[in-house]
C-alpha positions in Angstrom: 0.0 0.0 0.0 1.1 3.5 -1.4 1.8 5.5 2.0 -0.2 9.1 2.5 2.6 11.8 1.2 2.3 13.7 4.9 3.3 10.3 7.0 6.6 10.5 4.8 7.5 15.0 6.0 7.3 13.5 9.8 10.2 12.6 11.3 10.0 10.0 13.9 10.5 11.0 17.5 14.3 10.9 18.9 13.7 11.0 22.2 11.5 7.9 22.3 14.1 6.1 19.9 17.0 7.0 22.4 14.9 6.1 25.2 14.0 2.5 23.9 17.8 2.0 23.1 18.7 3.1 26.9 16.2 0.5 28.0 17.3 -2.1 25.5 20.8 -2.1 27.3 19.9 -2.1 30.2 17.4 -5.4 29.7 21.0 -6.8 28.8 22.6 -5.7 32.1 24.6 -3.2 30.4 25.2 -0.6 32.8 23.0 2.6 31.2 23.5 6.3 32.9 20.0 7.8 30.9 19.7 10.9 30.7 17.3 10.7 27.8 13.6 10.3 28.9 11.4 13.6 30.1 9.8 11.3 32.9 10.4 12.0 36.9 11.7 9.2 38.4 9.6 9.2 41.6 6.3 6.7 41.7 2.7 8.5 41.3 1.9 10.0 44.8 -0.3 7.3 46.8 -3.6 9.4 47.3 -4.1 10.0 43.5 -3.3 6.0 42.5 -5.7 5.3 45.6 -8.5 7.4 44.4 -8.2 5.4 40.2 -8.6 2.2 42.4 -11.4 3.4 44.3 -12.8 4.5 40.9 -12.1 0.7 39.9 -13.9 -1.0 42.5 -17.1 1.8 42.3 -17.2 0.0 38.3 -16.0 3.0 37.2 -14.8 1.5 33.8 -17.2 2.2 31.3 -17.4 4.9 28.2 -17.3 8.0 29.0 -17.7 11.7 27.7 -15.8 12.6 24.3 -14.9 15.5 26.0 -13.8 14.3 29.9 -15.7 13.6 33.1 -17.5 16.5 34.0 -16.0 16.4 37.4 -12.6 16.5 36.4 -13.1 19.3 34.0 -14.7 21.1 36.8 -11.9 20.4 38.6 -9.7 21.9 36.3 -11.3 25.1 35.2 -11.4 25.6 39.5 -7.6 25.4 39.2 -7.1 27.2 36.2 -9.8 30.0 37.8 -7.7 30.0 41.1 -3.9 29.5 40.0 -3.7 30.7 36.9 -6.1 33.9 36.6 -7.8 32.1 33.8 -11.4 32.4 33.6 -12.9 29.3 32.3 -15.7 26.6 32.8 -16.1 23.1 32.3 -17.3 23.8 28.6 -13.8 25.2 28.0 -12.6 21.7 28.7 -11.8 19.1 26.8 -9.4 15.8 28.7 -6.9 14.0 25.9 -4.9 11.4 26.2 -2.2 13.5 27.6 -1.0 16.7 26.8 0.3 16.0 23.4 -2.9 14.6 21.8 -4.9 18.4 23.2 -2.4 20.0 21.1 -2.6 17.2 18.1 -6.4 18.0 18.2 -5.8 22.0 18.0 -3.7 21.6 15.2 -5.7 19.2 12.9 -9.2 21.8 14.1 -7.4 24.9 13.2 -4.5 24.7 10.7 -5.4 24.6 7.3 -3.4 24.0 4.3 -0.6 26.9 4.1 -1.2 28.3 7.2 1.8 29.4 8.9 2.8 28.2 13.0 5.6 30.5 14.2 7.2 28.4 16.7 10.7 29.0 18.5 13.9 26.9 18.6 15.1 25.0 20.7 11.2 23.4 20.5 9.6 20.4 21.8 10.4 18.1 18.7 6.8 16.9 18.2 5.6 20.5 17.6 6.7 21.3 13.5 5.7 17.2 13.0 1.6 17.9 13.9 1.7 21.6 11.8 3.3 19.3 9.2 0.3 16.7 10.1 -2.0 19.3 9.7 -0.6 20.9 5.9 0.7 24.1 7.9 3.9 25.3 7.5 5.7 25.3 10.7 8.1 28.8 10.9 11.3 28.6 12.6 12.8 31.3 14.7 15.9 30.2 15.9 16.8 31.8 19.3 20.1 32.4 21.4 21.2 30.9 24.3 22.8 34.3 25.6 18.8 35.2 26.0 18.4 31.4 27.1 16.9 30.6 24.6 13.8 32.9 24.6 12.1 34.5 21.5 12.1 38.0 21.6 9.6 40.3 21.0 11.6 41.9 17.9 11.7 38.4 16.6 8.4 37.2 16.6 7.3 40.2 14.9 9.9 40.1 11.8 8.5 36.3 12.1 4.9 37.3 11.2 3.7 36.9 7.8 -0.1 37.6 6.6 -0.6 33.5 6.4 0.7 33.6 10.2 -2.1 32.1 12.2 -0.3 30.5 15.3 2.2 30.9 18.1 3.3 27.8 19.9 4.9 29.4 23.4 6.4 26.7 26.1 7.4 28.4 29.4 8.5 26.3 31.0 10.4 25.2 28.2 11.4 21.7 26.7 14.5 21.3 26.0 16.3 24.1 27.7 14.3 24.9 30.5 14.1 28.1 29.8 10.7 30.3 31.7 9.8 33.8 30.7 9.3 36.8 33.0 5.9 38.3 33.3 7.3 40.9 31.5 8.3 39.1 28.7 5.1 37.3 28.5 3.3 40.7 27.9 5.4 41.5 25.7 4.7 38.9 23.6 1.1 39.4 24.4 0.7 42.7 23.1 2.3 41.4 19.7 0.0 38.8 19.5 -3.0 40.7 20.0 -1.8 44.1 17.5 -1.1 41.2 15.1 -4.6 38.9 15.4 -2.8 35.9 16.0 -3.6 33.1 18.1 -1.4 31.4 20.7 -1.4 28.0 22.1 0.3 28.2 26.0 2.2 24.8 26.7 2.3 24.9 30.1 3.2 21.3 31.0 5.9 21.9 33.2 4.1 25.3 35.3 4.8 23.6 38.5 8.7 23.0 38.4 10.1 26.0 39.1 13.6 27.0 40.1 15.1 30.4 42.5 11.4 31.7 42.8 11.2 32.4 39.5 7.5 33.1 38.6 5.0 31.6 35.8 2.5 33.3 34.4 0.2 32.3 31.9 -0.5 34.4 29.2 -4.1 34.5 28.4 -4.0 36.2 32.2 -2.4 39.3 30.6 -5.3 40.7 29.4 -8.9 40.1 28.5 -8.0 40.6 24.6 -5.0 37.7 24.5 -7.0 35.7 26.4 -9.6 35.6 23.8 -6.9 34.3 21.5 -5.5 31.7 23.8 -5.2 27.8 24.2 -3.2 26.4 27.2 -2.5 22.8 27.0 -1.6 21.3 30.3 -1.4 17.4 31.8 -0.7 16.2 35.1 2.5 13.9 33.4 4.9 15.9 34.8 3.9 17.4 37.9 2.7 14.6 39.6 5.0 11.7 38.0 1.4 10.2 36.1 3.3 9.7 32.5 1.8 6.6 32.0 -1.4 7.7 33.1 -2.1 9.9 29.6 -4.2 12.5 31.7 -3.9 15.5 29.8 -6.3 18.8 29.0 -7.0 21.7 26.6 -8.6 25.1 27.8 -10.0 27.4 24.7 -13.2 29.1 23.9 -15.9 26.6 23.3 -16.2 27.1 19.7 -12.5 25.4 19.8 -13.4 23.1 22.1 -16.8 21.7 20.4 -14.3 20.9 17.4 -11.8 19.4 19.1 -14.0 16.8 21.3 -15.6 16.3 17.5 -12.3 15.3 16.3 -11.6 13.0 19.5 -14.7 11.6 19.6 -13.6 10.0 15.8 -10.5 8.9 17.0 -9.9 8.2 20.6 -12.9 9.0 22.6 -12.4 9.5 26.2 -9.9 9.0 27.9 -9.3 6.4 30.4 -12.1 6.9 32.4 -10.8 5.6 36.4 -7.6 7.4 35.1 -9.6 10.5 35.3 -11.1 9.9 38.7 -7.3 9.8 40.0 -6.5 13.0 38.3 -8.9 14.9 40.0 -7.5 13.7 43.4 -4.0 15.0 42.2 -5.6 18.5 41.5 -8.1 18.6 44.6 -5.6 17.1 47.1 -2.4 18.8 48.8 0.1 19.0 46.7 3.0 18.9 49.0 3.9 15.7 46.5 5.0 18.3 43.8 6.9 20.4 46.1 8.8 17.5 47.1 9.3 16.1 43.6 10.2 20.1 42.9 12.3 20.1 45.8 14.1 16.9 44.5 15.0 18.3 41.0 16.0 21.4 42.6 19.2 19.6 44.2 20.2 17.8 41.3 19.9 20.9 38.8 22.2 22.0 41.1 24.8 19.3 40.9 24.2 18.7 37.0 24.8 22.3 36.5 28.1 22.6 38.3 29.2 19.7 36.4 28.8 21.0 33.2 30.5 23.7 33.8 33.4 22.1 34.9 33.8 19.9 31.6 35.8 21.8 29.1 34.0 22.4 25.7 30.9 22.3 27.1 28.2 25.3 27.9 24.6 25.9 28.8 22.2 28.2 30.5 21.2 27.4 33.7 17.9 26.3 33.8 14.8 27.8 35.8 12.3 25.4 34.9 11.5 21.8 33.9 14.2 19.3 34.8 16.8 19.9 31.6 20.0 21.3 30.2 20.6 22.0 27.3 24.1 21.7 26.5 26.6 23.7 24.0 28.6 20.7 22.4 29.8 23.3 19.4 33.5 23.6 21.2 34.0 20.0 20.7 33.8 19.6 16.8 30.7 17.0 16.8 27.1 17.8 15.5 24.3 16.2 17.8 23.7 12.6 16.3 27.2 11.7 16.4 28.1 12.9 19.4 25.5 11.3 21.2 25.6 7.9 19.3 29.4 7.7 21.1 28.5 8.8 24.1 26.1 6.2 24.6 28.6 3.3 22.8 31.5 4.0 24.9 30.5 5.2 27.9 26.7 4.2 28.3 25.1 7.7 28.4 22.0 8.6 27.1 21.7 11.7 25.5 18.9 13.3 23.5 20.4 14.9 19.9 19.7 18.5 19.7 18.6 18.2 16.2 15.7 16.8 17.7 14.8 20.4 18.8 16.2 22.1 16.1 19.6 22.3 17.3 22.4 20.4 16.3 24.9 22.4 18.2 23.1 21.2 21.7 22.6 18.0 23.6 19.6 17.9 25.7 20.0 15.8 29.5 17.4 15.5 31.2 18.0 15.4 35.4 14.8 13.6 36.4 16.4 10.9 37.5 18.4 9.7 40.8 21.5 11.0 42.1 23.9 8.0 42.1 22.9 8.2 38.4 24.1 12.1 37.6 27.6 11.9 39.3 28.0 8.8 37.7 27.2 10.0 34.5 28.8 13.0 34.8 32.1 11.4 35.3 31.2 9.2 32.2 30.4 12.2 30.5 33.7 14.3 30.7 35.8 11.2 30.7 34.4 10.9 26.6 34.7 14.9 26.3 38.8 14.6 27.2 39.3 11.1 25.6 37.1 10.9 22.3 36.6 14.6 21.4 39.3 16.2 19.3 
């Protein structure tokens, strides 16, 4: 069978590849150090896998809503009311099978054919791969890590074109783990809304924060952006539920209605006990994130210093998420190659930062255990001084 022509523009995803070789070796007792995989390390907090099993045994395991439980999305536009200034209700809702299928549905309801997405690099690799899905044209704007990696307002605005529809922002930000200032996100609002564009808010990673930096969501700025915003969240990351594929979108219902159309021909609702144990995560304390937070926090700290101390590597320091995004120019390799030794010689798993648009970079992620870090930061600048010219 003759493949659809759009299947053969998507590149298949890196980070999952890497991943699957990391865990590959390891099944064969090889001694792995991964850095590769965006996934906290620590088990999903008792009370929210407590409150899915409850859900189990009350027979809670039938279809459900397109759209989500109407408790959980509830629950959601509470927290989005409370937290983030946002002003929505339960019809702003929709629950997807985590965070990346709410902004696979946006793109395929509002991206036509030559419709342009300005998105900025270093980017989450999966965002050009759904425009492309969708037969937009994903725009690049390639950023600087002396602004850690942020988009400016000057550039988005040279970036703007009359087919621009779109503006994917991620703040936190995977891969560098770069957050923007309220200031900056004004900034950017205030271009968005001179220009009529629309702009969809990753915001996956709001809760791991770093030296009390702030996060503010942008469709708070004012009542005009947020008429032009989508946030697309999840619980993945926050409370250690990856496997769980809880994730939402909040938009204007008009957005919304076409969306849950769209998932109701494809996936239909997501897991339904899965849900009941994602509203516990939101309703209940969430001292469980501030000790994951707290966690990452340290070995930021230790990952960073390391870094630095390897010759012919640089990077930011981060002030969200749990990565770094290394500066591997100084030692002569692009991304691919690098990594590939790396992770022959010394068992290191790295993410290519071609994968974001980068081939300069190396993206490691430090959501994993300590033992694991000083071990594979040793690893790491034993290949830098012995394998790199």
């Amino acid at each position: 069978m003759k493949l659809a022509a759009r299947v053969s523009q998507v590149s298949p995803s890196l980070t999952l590849a890497i991943a699957a070789k990391a865990k590959a070796m390891k099944a064969e007792g090889i001694d792995v150090c991964s850095f590769s995989a965006g996934e906290p390390d620590f088990p999903t907090p008792e009370h929210i896998c407590s409150a899915a099993k409850k859900a189990l045994d009350e027979g809670k395991t039938k279809y459900g809503a397109a759209a989500g439980e109407l408790k959980l999305r509830e629950t959601i536009a509470k927290k989005l009311r409370v937290n983030n200034n946002l002003d929505y209700q339960a019809e702003n809702i929709i629950v997807t099978n985590g965070g990346k299928q709410s902004l696979f549905n946006l793109m395929q309801v509002s991206i036509e054919y030559g419709d342009e997405v300005i998105i900025p690099a270093p980017y989450w690799l999966s965002y050009p791969e759904m425009v492309k899905l969708a037969d937009g044209k994903p725009v690049i704007v390639d950023t600087l890590a002396e602004n850690n990696y942020k988009i400016t307002p000057q550039q988005l605005k040279h970036a703007i074109t009359p087919k621009s529809k779109l503006f994917v922002l991620n703040s936190p930000s995977n891969p560098t783990g770069a957050v923007y200032t309220p200031e900056e996100i004004k900034a950017l609002a205030q271009i968005i809304v001179e220009r009529g564009l629309w702009v969809v808010s990753d915001e996956i990673y709001e809760n791991i924060l770093y030296d009390g930096v702030e996060h503010l969501s942008i469709g708070a700025v004012s009542p005009e952006i947020f008429e032009r915003t989508i946030i697309s969240n999840g619980f993945a990351k926050s409370y250690s539920m990856t496997g769980w594929r809880v994730g939402y979108a909040a938009a204007p219902v008009e957005l919304i209605q076409a969306m849950t159309k769209l998932q109701g021909h494809s996936t239909s609702n997501v897991c339904t006990f899965a849900q009941y144990g994602a509203i516990a995560a939101l309703e209940s304390s969430q001292a469980c994130v501030k000790e994951m937070v707290t966690a990452f926090a340290q070995r930021r700290e230790v990952m960073y210093r390391g870094i630095q101390a390897i010759p012919k590597l640089s990077c930011p320091k981060p002030y969200g998420a749990f990565y770094l995004f290394i500066d591997i120019s100084a030692t002569g390799l692009k991304s691919l190659d690098f990594c590939d030794r790396l992770l022959e010689s010394q068992q290191v798993a790295a993410i290519p930062g071609i994968a974001f648009g980068a081939d300069d970079c190396i993206r490691l992620s430090y959501a994993t255990d300590m033992p694991t870090i000083e071990k594979g930061l040793e690893r790491l600048e034993k290949f830098v001084k012995s394998h790199v010219s």
